[in-house]
N, C-alpha and C positions, 0 to 999 in steps of 0.2 A: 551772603545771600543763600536761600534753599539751592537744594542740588540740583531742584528741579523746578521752574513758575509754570504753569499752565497761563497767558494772557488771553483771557474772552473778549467779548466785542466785536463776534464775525463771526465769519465760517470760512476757513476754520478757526480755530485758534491757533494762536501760536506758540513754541512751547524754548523757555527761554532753560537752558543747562548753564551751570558752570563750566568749563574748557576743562576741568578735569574730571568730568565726570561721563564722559562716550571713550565706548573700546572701540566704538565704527562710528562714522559720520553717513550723513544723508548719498542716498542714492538717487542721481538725476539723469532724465535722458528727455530726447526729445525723437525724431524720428530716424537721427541716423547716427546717433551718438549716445554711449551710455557712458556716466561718470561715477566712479565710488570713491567716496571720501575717506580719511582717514578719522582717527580718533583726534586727533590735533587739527582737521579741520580742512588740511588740505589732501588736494587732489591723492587718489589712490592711483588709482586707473583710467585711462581713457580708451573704450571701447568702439570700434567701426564699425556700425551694421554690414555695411559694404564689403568691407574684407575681412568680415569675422575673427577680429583677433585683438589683442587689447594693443594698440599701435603706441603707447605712451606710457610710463610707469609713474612713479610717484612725482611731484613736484612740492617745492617749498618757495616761500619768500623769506629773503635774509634782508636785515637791515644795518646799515652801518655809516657810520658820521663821519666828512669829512675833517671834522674841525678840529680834533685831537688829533695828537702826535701816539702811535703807539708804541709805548718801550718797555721792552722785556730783553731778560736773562737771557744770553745766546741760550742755554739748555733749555730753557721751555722751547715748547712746542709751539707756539705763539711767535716766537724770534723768526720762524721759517717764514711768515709773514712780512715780518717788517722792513720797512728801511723807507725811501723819502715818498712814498705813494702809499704807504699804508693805511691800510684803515682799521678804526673802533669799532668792532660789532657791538649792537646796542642788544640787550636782550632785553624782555617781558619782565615786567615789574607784577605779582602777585598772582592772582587767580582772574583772568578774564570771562567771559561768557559767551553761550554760543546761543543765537536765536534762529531754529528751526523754524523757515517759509517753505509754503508750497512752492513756490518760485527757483528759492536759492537758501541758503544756511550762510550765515552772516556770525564774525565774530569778529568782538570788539574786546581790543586790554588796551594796556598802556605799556612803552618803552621808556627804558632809561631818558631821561629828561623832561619828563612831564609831556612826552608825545602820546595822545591818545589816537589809536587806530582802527579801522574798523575797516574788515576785509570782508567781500561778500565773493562766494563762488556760484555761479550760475550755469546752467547749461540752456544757452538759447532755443524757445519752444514758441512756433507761432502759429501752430496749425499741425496737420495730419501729417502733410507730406512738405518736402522741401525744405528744411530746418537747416542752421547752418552746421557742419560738423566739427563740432570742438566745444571749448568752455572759456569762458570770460574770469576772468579774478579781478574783481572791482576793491581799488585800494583807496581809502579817505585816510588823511594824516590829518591832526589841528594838534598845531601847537602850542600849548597852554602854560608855554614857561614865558618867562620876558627876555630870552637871549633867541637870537636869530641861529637857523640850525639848516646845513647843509648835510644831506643823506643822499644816498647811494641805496635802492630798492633793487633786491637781485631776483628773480622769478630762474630756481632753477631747476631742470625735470633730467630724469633720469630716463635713457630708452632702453627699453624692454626686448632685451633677446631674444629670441624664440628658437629654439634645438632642435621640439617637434617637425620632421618633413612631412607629416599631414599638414602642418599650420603655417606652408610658404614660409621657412624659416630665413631668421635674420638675426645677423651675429656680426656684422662688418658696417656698422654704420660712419655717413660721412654727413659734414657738415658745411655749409656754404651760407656766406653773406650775401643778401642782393641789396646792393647799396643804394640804386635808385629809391627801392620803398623802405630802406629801413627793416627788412626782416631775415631772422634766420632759420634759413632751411634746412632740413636733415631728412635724409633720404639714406637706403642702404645700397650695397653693392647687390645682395640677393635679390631684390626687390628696386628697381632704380628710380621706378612711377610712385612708389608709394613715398610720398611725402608730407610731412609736419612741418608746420612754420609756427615761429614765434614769435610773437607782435606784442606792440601796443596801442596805446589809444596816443600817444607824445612818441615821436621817435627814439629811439632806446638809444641812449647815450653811448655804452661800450655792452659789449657782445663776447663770447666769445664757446670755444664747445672742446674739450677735453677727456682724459679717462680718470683726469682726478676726483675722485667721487667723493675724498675726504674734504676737499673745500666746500664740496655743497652740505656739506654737514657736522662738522665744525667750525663752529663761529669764532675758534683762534683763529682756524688759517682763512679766513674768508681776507681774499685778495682784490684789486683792482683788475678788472677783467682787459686782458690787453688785445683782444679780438684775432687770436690765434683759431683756424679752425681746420687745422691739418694733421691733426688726430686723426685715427680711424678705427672703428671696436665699438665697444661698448659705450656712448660717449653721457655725458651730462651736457645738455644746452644749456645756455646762462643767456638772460638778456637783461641788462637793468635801467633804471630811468632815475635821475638825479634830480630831486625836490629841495629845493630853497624854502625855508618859512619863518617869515617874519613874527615877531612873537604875538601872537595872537591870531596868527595866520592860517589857515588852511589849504590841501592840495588834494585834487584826486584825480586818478586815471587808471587805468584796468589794464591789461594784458592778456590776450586773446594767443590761445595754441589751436590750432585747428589739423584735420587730418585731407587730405586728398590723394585719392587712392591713381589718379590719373595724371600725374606730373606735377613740375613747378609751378608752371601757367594758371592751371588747376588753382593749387596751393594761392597762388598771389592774389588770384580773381576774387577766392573768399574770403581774403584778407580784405581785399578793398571795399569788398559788399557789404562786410558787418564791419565797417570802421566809427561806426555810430553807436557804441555800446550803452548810452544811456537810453538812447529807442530801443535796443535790444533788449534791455531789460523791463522797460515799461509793456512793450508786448510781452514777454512773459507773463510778469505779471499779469496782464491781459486777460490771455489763454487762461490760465489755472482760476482767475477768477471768475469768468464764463462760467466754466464747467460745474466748481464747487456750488453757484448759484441756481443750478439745475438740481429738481428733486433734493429739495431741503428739508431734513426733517429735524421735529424739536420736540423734545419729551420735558418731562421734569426729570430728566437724569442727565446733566450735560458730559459724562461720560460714554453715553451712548451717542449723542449729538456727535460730539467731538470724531466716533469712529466713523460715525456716516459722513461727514463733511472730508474726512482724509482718507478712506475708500475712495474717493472719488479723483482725489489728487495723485495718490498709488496706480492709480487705472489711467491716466492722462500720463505718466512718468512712464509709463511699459510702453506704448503703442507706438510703432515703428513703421516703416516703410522700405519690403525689403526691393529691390531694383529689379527681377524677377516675375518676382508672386504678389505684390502689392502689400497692402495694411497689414499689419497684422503682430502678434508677439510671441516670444519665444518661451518657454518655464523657466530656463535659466537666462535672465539677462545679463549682460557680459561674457557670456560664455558659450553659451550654445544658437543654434541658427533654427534649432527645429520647433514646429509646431504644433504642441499637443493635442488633438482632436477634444479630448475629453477637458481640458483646461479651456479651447476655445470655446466649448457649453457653457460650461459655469462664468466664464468670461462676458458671455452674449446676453444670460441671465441679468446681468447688475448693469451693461454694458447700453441695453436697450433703453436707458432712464439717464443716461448722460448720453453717448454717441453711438446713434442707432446707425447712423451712416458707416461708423467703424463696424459694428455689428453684421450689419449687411455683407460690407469685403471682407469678413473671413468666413461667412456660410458660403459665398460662391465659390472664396479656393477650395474649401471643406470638400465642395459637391464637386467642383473640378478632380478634387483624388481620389475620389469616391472609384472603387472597383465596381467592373461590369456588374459584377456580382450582385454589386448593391450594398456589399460591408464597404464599410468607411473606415479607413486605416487607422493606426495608434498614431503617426503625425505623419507630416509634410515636411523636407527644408525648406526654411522659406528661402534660399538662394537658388538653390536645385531643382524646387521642386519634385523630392526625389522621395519615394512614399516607404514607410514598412508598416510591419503586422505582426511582428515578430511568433508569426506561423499560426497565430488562433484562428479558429472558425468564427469568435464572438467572444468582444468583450462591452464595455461601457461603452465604447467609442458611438457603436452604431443607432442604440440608443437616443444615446445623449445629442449625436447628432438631430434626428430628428426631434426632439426635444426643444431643442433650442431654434429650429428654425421655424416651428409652432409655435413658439414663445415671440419671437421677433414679431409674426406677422400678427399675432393677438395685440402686441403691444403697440407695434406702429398702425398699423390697418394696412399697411402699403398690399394693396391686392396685384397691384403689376408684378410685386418680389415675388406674391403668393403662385402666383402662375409660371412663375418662372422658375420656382425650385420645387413646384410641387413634385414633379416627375424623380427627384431627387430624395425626397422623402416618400415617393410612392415605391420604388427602388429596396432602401433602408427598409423599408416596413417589409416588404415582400422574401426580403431576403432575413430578415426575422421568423418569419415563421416557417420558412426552410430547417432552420436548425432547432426545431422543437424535438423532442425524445416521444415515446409510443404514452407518457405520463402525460403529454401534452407541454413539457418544461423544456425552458430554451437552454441547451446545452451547448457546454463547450468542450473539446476531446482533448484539449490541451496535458502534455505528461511530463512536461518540462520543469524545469524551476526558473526564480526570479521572474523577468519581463518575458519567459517562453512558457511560463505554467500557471501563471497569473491572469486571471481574468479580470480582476477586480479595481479601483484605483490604488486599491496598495500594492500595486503590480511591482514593485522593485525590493522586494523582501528578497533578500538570499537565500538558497536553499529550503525556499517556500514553495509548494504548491497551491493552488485553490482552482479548481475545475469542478468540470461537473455541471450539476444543475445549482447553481451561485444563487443563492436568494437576491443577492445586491441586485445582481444581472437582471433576473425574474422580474422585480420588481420592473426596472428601468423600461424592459421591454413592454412589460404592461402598460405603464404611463406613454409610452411610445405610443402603442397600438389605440391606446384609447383616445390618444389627442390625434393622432394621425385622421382617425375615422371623424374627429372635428372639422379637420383642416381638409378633407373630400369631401364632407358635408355643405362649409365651406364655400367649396370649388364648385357645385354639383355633382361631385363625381359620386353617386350613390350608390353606386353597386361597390366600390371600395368602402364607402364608410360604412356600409352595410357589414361588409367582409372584418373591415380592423374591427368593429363593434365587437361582432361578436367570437372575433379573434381575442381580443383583449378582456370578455367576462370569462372564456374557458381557460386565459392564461390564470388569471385570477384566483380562480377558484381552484386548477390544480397548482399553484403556490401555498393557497390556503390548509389543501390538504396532505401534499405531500413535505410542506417545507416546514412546517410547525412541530415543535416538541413537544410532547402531547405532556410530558410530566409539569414543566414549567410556563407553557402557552407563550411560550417565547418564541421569536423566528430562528429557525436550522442559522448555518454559516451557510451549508452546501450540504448536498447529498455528492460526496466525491465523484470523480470518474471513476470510483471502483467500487460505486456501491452504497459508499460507507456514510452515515450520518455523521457531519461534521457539528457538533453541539457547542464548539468554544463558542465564548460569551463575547463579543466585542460590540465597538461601537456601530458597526457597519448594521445590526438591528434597527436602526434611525430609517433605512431605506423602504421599506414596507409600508412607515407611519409617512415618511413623508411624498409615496409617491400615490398612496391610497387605495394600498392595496388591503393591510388592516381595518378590521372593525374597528368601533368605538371601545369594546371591551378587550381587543386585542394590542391597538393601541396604549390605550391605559396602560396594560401589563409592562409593552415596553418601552413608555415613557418612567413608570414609577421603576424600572429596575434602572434604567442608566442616570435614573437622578439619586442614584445608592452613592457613597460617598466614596466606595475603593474608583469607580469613576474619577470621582474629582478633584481639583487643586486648585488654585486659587488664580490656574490661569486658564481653565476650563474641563473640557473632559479629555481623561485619557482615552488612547483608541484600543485597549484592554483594562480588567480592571486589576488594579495591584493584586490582587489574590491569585490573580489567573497563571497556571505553571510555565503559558509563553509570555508573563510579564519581564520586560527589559526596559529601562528608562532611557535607554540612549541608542541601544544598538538596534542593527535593522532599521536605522532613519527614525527610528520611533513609531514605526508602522504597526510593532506590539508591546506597545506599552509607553509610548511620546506623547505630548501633545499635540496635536495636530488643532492648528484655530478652524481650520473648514470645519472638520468637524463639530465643534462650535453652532457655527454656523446654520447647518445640516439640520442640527437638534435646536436650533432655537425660530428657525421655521417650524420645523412640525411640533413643539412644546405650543407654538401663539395658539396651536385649536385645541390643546388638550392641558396647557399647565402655564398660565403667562408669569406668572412669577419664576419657573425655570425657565422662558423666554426673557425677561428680563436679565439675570444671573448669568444663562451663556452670551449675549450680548457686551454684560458688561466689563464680565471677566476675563477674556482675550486680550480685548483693546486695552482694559486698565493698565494690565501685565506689559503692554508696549512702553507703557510709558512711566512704568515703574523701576529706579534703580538700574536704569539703562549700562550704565560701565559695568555692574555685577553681570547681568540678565545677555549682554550682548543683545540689546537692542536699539534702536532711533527712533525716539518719539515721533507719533505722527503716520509709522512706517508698520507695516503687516509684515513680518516676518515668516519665516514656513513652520518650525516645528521647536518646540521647547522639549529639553529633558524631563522626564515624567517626576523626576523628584528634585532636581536641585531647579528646574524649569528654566533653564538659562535656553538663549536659543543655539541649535547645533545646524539651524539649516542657511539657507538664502536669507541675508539682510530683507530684503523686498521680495516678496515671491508673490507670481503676477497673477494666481488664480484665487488667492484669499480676500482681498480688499469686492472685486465681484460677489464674491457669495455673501458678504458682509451687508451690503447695500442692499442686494435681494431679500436676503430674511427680513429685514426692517421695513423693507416697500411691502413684499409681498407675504411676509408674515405680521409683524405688528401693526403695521397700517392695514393691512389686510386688501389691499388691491387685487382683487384677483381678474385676472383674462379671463379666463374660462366662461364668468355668466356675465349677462347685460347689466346685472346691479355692481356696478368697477370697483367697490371699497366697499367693506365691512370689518373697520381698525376693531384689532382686538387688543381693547385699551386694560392692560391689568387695573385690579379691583384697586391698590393702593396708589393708582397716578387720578388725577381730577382732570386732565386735558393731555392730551397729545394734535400735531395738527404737522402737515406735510404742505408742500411751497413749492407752487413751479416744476410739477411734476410732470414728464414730456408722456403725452396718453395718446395714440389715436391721433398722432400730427398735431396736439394741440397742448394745451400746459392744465393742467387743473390744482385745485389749491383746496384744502381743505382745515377745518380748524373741529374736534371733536373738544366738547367741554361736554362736564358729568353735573348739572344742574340739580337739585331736588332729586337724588339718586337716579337722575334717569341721562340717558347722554345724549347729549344734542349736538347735530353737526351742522357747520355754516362754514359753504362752499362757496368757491369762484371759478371764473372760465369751465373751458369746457373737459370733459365730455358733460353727457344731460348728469342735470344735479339727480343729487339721492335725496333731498325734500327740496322741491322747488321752492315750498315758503319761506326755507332760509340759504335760496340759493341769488347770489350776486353776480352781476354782471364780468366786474374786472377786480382783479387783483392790484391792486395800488400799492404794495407793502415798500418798492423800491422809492415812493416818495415821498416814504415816513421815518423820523429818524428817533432812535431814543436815545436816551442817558442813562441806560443800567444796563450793563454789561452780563446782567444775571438774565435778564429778560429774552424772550423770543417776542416777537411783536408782528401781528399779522392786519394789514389793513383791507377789507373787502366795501365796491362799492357799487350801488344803481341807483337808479333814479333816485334822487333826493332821499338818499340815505347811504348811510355810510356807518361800517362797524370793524371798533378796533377792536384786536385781540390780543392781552398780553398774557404771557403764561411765564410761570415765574421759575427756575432751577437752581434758587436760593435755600441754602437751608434755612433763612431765616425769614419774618415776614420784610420785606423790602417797596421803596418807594419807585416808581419807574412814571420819569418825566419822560411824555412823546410830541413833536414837534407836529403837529399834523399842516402847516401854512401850504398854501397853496389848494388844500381838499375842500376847503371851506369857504363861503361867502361871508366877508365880515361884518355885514350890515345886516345881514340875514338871522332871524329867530329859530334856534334849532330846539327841537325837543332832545332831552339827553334821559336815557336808561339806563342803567349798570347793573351789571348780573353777578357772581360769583358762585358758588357751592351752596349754598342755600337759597338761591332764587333772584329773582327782578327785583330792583329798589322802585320806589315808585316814580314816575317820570320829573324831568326838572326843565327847567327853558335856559336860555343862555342866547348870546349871540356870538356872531361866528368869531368876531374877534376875541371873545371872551373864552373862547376853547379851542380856540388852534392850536395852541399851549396849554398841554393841560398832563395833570400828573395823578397817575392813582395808586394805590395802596393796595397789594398783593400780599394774600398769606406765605408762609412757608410752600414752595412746593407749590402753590395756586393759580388761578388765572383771575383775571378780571374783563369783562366783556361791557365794552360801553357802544350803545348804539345811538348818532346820531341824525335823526329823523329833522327832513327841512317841514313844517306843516300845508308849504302849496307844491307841495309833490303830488301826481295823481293817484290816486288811490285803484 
C-alpha cells in the first residue's frame, strides 16, 4: 500500500497511513481530558484539565497465547519467563495501517496465527462540558486460521512521576484491586485523592501493578500476571482479559483508564457511568460529525475542502471545560492551563461558524479579566483565573479583543450578548486611545525583551525587542476603533460611534503617514521606542492589507512583495524572507524565519480581494504539507500543527496547536467565500478566474444556516441560495436546503440539493481531475407520477428543457467535466408561477 490513502466520500475524509509511517499519532481530547498518541499508535499521555498535569504515561497492549509451551535456553533472556504458566507472546506479522477518524485513530495488522486485529483509541466527547475523563481502547480480534486459539490481552501503562513541586509532585505510587467491580486502582502517597482506574468492558481476568518495566516491554519476558499489587514507586498497572476464538470466530471488548482527581468513589462512579463503550463511541462519533457538518465548504480543490472539514475537528478537539472559569482552551494542550487573549480572537473568528455558544464563554471570561483600565491582559489561567501583562501598556491583546466580540455579535445577531458586553468593548476602545503618542499612533513603552518587550504576536522571540509605534498594533487598533464605532452605532450609542469614527480615520491616516517607507511604499515594522525606523521586511506587512488600513495601490505593493519567492516553500510563507540577515529556520520558534501556517492564513484572507490565485496557494499549501510524508515532516494527517522549519519544513512545534485550524476556516468563510459582517449584502465569494464553481453548506449566519452554490455560467457567475439570511438574487433564491436527503455515488463530487415550491435544483461540482460520472439518488424529493420539466446548465450555458416523470429521475446520473459542475433544475409545470 501507499504511505499514505487520502479516502473521500464525506467530510472529512479519512486519511489511511501505513503503521510505519507516523513519528506522532493523533491528538484527542474532549472537555476534561487530553490524550497524545504515539507513533505506534498507542496511548502517549493522558492529560487532566482538572489537575493540570499529565496523570498517566505511555500505555501498550501485548498479546500472548495460551496454547504453546514456551522453551528456551536457561541463558536467554526469555527462560526468566518460563516454566508451567508461561506464555508465547505473539508479535505483528508485516506492515499494518493506521486510519486517522475525527472521532478516534484506528489500527489494524495481523498476529502471528492468522489473527487479524483492529484496535481503535478514543477519547470519549459528547458535548461542551461534562465528558467522561480518560480513554477507551477498543480491541476486535477475528480469527481467520482453522485452529481454535486462547489469548491473553494485556493493556499495560506506565505512571508518570512528577519531581516538579510546582506540579503537586508524585513519585510513590500505590496500587489496589477493588474486587467487587473488577478494577485497578492506582493512587499515590503525595497525592492520595488523585486516582486512575483500569477497566474494562468484560472483567479482567488477572491484574496485577509492579516496578518491572521490562515485562511491559519485552515480549520475552511477558509473564502471567499474578495480581501482586504491593509494590510501591514508579509502578506499571497491567490488567488483561482472556479471549477464546473458534476458528472463524471473533471477540471484542475495550478498556477504559479514566482519571479522578477526588478519590476512589470518584474513580469507580466513572467507571460505572461509561461501562457502555460502544454508546460511547457512537456519541462520538456523533459530536464530531455534527460539527464537521456545519459551514461546509466545497471548491474544486479537495485539498482545500479536506482543510476546511478538519479545522473544524481540530477546533472541537481543543475545547475544554476548566471547573473554575468555564469553556474555554489553553495554547498549549497537555501542558499549559493558561488562556491566551490573542489565540482566544482568532479562536472566536472561525469559532462563530461551528460553536458560537463556545464563542460567547470565552468573550465573557475575556471581559471578566479585563483591567479597570480597559486593557485586556496577554491571558487568564483558566483554573486560577489568575491574569498577567507581562508589564505592556498595549499589545494585540486589547485589540483583538474587541475585534472578536464585534465579530461574534455581527455573526450571531445575539443583541442581548451585544448589550451586555458592549460596556466591555466600550472600556477596550477607550483605553485605546489613551495610549496614542503626540503622532496620533498607539504606542507601547515597553524596553524589555522576549514576552516583556514584545508587543506583537511574535511576542516570544528571545532577546527581541518590538515597541514603539508597532505597525501590526496600529493597524489592529484601527480595525478596533472602526468596528467599535459599528457596534455603538449598533447600540444607539452615537455619541461613541461618532468618537471611534473619527478616532479610527485619524488613526489611519497617521499610520499611513508615519508608518510607510517612503523608498519601497511598503509598511514600517515599528518606529522603535527610541525613535528608530525599524524597516525589516517580514510577514507581519499582511496586517495593514488585512485589516484596511492600506489602499488599493499600497496593498498591491505588499501583496506582490510577499508573494516574492525568498517568502515561500512549499509549505507556505516564511515569517521572514530567506535573504533577510535575522533569517533562522528554526531558532527563535521560527518567529524569524519558520513557517508559521497562521500566517498562511493571514495572507490568504487579504490575497481573496487582491490576488485569488495567491489565495488559493496559501490555502493549499499548509494543509497539503500536513499530510505530506508525515514520519519525515513530524506531522498527523488531518492535524494543524504550529510551525515548520523554514527549510527542511519539518514541524518543530505543537502537534495540534489550537489557534491555527480557526484562522483556517475564517479565511475560506470570510475570504474566499466572501461573507462578510460588515455590510447587509452577507457574501460576495471571490471565486478565482481558474475554478467554474465554489458553493458553501449549512453555514450558521444570524441564528439561521444559509447555503450557497456560485456556478460561472457563460463567463458570468451565477449564485443559487438556500435558507436564510435574505437571498443575494431572490430569482435564484430557494426555500430549503434538502442536500441531507440526497445521496451520491462519486466520491469526487460535492452535491448540493436546494428546493421551493415545485422546483427543485441539484448542484454537482466535480474535484476530479478527470471528466467523471456522478450518479444521485434524489427518491423521496420527487413525485413519481408527476411530469417534471428538466434543465441542465454547465460552463457554457442552459440545454434546452426535456420532460421526464418523477420516477424516471429520482435516479439519475450526469456527466461532469474535469474540475466542473453540473446544474439540473427540476421544475413540476402545476407549480404557481
Amino acid at each position: 500500500m501507499d504511505s499514505l490513502i487520502v479516502v473521500p466520500g464525506g467530510q472529512p475524509p479519512l486519511y489511511v497511513v501505513r503503521d510505519d509511517q507516523l513519528s506522532m499519532g493523533s491528538s484527542l481530547g474532549n472537555s476534561t481530558a487530553w490524550l497524545t498518541l504515539r507513533g505506534t499508535g498507542y496511548p502517549q499521555a493522558l492529560f487532566d484539565v482538572r489537575a493540570a498535569k499529565q496523570v498517566t504515561w505511555s500505555s501498550i497492549v501485548r498479546y500472548a497465547s495460551h496454547d504453546y509451551r514456551f522453551i528456551e535456553p536457561a541463558w536467554s533472556r526469555a527462560a526468566a519467563g518460563t516454566g508451567h504458566h508461561a506464555l508465547t507472546p505473539l508479535g505483528q506479522l508485516g506492515v499494518g495501517e493506521f486510519t486517522i477518524q475525527p472521532a478516534y485513530q484506528e489500527h489494524r495488522f495481523e498476529l502471528q496465527g492468522h489473527l487479524q486485529v483492529r484496535e481503535r483509541v478514543f477519547v470519549p466527547r459528547y458535548g461542551l462540558r461534562g465528558d467522561p475523563p480518560g480513554f477507551f481502547l477498543e480491541v476486535t480480534i477475528h480469527n481467520a486460521s482453522g485452529v481454535r486459539h486462547h489469548l491473553l490481552c494485556v493493556l499495560a501503562t506506565k505512571l508518570k512521576p512528577e519531581v516538579d513541586p510546582s506540579q503537586r509532585p508524585e513519585r510513590n505510587f500505590r496500587a489496589r484491586w477493588a474486587e467487587r467491580e473488577g478494577v485497578l486502582l492506582v493512587s499515590s502517597e503525595e497525592n492520595p485523592t488523585w486516582t486512575r482506574a483500569f477497566a474494562a468492558s468484560r472483567r479482567p481476568s488477572r491484574f496485577g501493578a509492579s516496578l518491572d518495566h521490562a515485562r511491559s516491554a519485552d515480549p520475552l519476558l511477558m509473564a502471567p500476571l499474578d495480581g501482586d499489587t504491593g509494590s510501591v514507586g514508579n509502578l506499571v498497572a497491567e490488567i488483561a482479559v482472556d479471549v477464546v476464538l473458534e476458528p472463524g470466530g471473533e471477540d471484542q471488548f475495550a478498556y477504559f483508564v479514566a482519571f479522578e482527581p477526588d478519590g476512589e468513589e470518584a474513580a469507580l462512579a466513572t467507571v460505572e457511568r461509561e461501562g457502555d463503550y460502544v454508546s460511547a463511541l457512537e456519541k462520538t462519533v456523533a459530536f464530531y460529525r455534527a460539527g464537521v457538518d456545519l459551514a461546509r465548504i466545497s471548491t474544486p480543490d479537495p485539498v482545500i475542502n479536506h482543510g476546511v472539514a478538519w479545522s473544524k475537528v481540530n477546533m472541537l478537539r481543543v475545547m475544554v471545560d476548566y471547573p473554575n472559569t468555564g469553556l474555554a482552551f489553553t495554547n498549549e494542550p497537555g501542558v499549559s492551563s493558561n488562556v491566551v487573549v490573542r489565540d482566544v480572537a482568532w479562536f472566536v473568528y472561525g469559532c462563530d461558524y461551528l460553536k458560537p455558544e463556545f464563542s460567547r464563554a470565552l468573550l465573557r471570561r475575556v471581559a471578566a479579566a479585563q483591567y479597570e483600565s480597559g486593557k485586556v491582559p496577554e491571558y487568564y489561567n483558566g483554573l486560577t483565573a489568575d491574569v498577567e501583562d507581562y508589564g505592556l501598556n498595549i499589545n494585540d491583546d486589547t485589540p483583538l479583543f474587541v475585534l472578536a466580540c464585534v465579530h461574534h455579535i455581527h455573526a450571531t445577531g445575539d443583541d442581548e450578548f451585544a448589550r451586555e458586553i458592549y460596556p466591555h468593548v466600550r472600556s477596550a476602545d477607550e483605553y485605546i486611545l489613551t495610549q496614542r503618542d503626540e503622532r496620533g499612533l498607539v504606542f507601547c513603552t515597553a524596553r524589555g525583551e522576549n514576552v516583556w518587550g514584545v508587543c506583537s504576536w511574535r511576542n516570544v522571540i528571545p532577546n527581541y525587542t518590538l515597541s514603539g509605534a508597532v505597525t501590526e498594533i496600529n493597524a489592529e487598533c484601527y480595525a478596533a476603533l472602526r468596528e467599535g464605532a459599528m457596534f455603538a452605532e449598533r447600540l444607539g450609542e452615537k455619541g461613541d460611534a461618532e468618537r471611534y469614527r473619527q478616532a479610527a480615520a485619524e488613526l489611519k491616516a497617521a499610520i499611513n503617514e508615519h508608518l510607510r517607507d517612503r523608498r519601497t511604499h511598503l509598511y514600517l515594522l515599528a518606529h522603535d521606542a527610541d525613535g528608530v525606523a525599524r524597516t525589516d521586511v517580514t510577514s507581519d506587512m499582511v496586517f495593514p492589507v488585512m485589516f484596511g488600513v492600506a489602499d488599493d495601490a499600497a496593498a498591491r505593493e505588499v501583496m506582490r512583495r510577499l508573494q516574492e519567492e525568498d517568502f515561500w516553500t512549499a509549505a507556505g510563507l516564511r515569517t521572514v524572507p530567506r535573504g533577510s540577515p535575522d533569517y533562522h529556520p528554526s531558532k527563535n520558534l521560527g518567529l524569524l524565519g519558520g513557517v508559521w501556517p497562521g500566517v498562511n492564513f493571514w495572507y490568504a484572507f487579504a490575497a481573496a480581494f487582491h490576488d485569488s490565485t495567491g489565495m488559493v496557494r496559501a490555502l493549499r499549501s499548509s494543509y497539503e504539507h500536513y499530510t505530506t510524508d508525515p514520519k519525515t515532516n513530524w506531522t498527523v494527517p488531518g492535524q494543524f500543527s504550529e510551525w515548520f522549519d523554514g527549510e527542511s519544513l519539518t514541524n518543530r512545534g505543537m502537534r495540534l496547536s489550537p489557534w491555527e485550524p480557526p484562522r483556517y476556516l475564517w479565511a475560506a468563510i470570510e475570504g474566499m467565500c466572501g461573507i462578510n459582517l460588515l455590510q447587509s449584502r452577507h457574501y460576495e465569494p471571490l471565486v478565482p478566474a481558474e475554478w467554474p464553481w465554489l458553493a458553501i453548506a449549512n453555514l450558521p449566519l444570524l441564528g439561521k444556516c444559509l447555503t450557497w452554490f456560485a456556478a460561472r455560467i457563460e463567463g458570468h457567475l451565477q449564485f443559487f441560495s438556500g435558507g436564510e439570511p435574505a437571498p443575494r438574487d431572490p430569482h435564484r433564491h430557494y426555500k430549503d436546503d434538502v442536500t441531507a436527503r440526497v445521496r451520491s455515488l462519486n466520491e469526487d463530487a460535492e452535491v448540493i440539493a436546494l428546493r421551493k415550491r415545485g422546483e427543485l435544483l441539484l448542484c454537482v461540482g466535480s474535484t476530479a481531475e478527470y471528466p467523471t460520472t456522478v450518479p444521485v439518488d434524489l427518491s423521496g424529493l420527487l413525485e413519481e407520477a408527476e411530469r417534471y420539466t428538466l434543465t441542465v446548465a454547465d460552463e457554457d450555458g442552459w440545454d434546452a428543457p426535456g420532460e421526464a416523470l418523477g420516477r424516471e429521475v429520482s435516479r439519475l446520473a450526469v456527466r461532469v467535466a474535469r474540475k466542473g459542475f453540473k446544474l439540473v433544475r427540476i421544475v413540476s409545470p402545476s407549480a404557481a408561477t
